[in-house]
N, C-alpha and C positions, 0 to 999 in steps of 0.2 A: 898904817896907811894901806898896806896889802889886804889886811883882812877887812878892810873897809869897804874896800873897791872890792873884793869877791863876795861881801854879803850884796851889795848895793844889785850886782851883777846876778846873783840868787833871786833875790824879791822879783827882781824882772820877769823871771822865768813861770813866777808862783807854782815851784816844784816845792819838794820834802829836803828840807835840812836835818839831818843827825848830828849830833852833840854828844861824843862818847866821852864820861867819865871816869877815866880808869887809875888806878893807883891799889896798893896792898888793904887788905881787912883791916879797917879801924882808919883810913885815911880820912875819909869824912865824904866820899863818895852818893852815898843816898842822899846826908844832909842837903851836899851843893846842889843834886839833883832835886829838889821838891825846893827847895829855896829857890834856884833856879825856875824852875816852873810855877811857883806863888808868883813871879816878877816878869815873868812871859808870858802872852798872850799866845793864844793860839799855839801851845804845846803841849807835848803828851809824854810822861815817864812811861819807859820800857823797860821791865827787870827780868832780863834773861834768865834770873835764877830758878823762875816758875816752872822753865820745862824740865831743869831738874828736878823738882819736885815733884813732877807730875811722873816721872820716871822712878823717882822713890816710891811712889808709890803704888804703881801698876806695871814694876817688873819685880820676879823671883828674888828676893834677897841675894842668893847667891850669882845672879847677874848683874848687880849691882856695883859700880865701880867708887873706889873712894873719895875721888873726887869725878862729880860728875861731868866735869870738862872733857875727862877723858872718854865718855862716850859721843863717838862719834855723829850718833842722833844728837844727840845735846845741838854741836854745831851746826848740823845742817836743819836743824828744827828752826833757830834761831833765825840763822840766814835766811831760809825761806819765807818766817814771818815777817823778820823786818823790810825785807824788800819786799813784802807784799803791802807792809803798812806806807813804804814809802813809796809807794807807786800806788795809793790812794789816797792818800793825807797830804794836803796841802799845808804845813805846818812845819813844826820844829817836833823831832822825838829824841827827847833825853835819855842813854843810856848810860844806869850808872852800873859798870860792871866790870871787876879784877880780871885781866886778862893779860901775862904774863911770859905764857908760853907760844915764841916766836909763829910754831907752823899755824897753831889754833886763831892767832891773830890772824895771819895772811886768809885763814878759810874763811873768816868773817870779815873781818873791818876793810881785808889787804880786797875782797871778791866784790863786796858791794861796793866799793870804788872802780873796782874795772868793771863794774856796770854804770856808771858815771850817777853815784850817787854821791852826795858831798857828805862827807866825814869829819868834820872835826873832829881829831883824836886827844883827848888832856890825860895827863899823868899829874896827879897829884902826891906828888914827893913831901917825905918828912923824915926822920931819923931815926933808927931802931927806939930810940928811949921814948920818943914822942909818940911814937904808933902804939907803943903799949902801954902808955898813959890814956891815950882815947881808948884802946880796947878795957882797959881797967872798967873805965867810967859805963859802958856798955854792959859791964861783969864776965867779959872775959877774963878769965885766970890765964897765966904765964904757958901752963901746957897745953890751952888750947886750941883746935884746930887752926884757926885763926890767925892765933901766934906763932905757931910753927911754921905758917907760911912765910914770916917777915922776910926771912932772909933770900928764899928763892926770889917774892916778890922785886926785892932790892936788886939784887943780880939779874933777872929778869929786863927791870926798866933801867938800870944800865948797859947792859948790854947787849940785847935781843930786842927792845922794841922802841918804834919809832918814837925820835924824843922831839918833837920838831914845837910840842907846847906843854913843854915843863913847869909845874908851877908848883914854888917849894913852897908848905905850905906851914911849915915848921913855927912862923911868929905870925901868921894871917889867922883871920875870923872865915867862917863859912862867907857871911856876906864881905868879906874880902876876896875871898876865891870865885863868886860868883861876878863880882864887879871886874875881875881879871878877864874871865870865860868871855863877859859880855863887850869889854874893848875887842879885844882880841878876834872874836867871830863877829866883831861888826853888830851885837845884837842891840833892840833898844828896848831896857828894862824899863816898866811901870816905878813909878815911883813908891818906895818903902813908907807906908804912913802908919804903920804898926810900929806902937809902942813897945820896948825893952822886954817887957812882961811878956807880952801876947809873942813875939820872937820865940821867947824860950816854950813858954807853953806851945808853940807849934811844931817845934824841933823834939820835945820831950813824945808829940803824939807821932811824928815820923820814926822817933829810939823805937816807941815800946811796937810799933806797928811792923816793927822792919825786924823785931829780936828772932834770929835763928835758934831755933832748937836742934837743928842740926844740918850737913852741909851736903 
């Protein structure tokens, strides 16, 4: 009922909704995002991961942080763009993007709230074995980068970040997780008229479209 009467209260305004999907590598995160966005009108994926990439590749190797969270620009690249998109886009922009570490949260998700932009924050929880079953399917192997992350991940969204829309997702479908997101922030999905088939075949072109060669 709360998230009902604050979408209802959003539309009114016809500002920018954000839709943060965050949870560990292999949680299903991109999926629920572009499934999400097949099923919403007027939305736009945002994948933070591109300014690290862009920093892989137009800074010295040896200024290169391992993971690229840690640099500083990463976060404020970010920040800056999304509130720029959403203080131009009357719409919804889905981000689907692991963010675990408490302060890097508050510089982004914790900053563009205290600029009164609306946040939906989701954590998409599952269980050490299950996460490395979707990362298998991906062709993640057991050492990789990925994988090593599970456990901070876990520790992370138990402890350090905001848990306020949890959603295990350990015996759900992607289009279960998206029907969750969509009660929940009040949204109103298009009706699914794609067949079983066409389902997978569009998830298979989001896997091979989304596969990291490195982080």
């Amino acid at each position: 009922m709360f998230a009902a009467a604050k979408a209802v209260e959003w539309e009114s305004d016809d500002s920018c909704m954000i839709i943060w999907i965050n949870g560990a590598f292999g949680s299903g995160k991109t999926q629920a995002a572009f499934e999400l966005h097949r099923r919403l009108d007027n939305s736009f994926v945002y994948d933070p991961e591109h300014i690290g990439f862009f920093f892989r590749r137009n800074e010295p190797v040896e200024m290169l942080k391992k993971n690229f969270q840690d640099e500083p620009l990463w976060r404020i690249f970010n920040y800056e763009l999304i509130k720029h998109i959403a203080s131009e886009y009357h719409g919804y922009i889905i981000i689907p993007m692991t963010i675990y570490n408490k302060n890097y949260f508050e510089e982004i998700i914790g900053t563009l709230r205290d600029d009164h932009i609306k946040v939906d924050h989701y954590i998409l929880g599952a269980s050490r074995e299950t996460i490395l079953k979707r990362l298998s399917k991906r062709l993640d192997k057991k050492d990789s980068w990925a994988s090593k992350q599970i456990d901070n991940c876990i520790h992370g969204f138990n402890t350090l970040i905001d848990k306020s829309f949890y959603i295990d997702t350990n015996k759900l479908s992607i289009y279960d997780v998206v029907e969750e997101i969509a009660v929940t922030s009040g949204l109103t999905l298009k009706k699914d008229r794609d067949i079983n088939i066409i389902r997978k075949i569009k998830r298979i072109i989001v896997q091979i479209k989304h596969i990291r060669l490195f982080v």
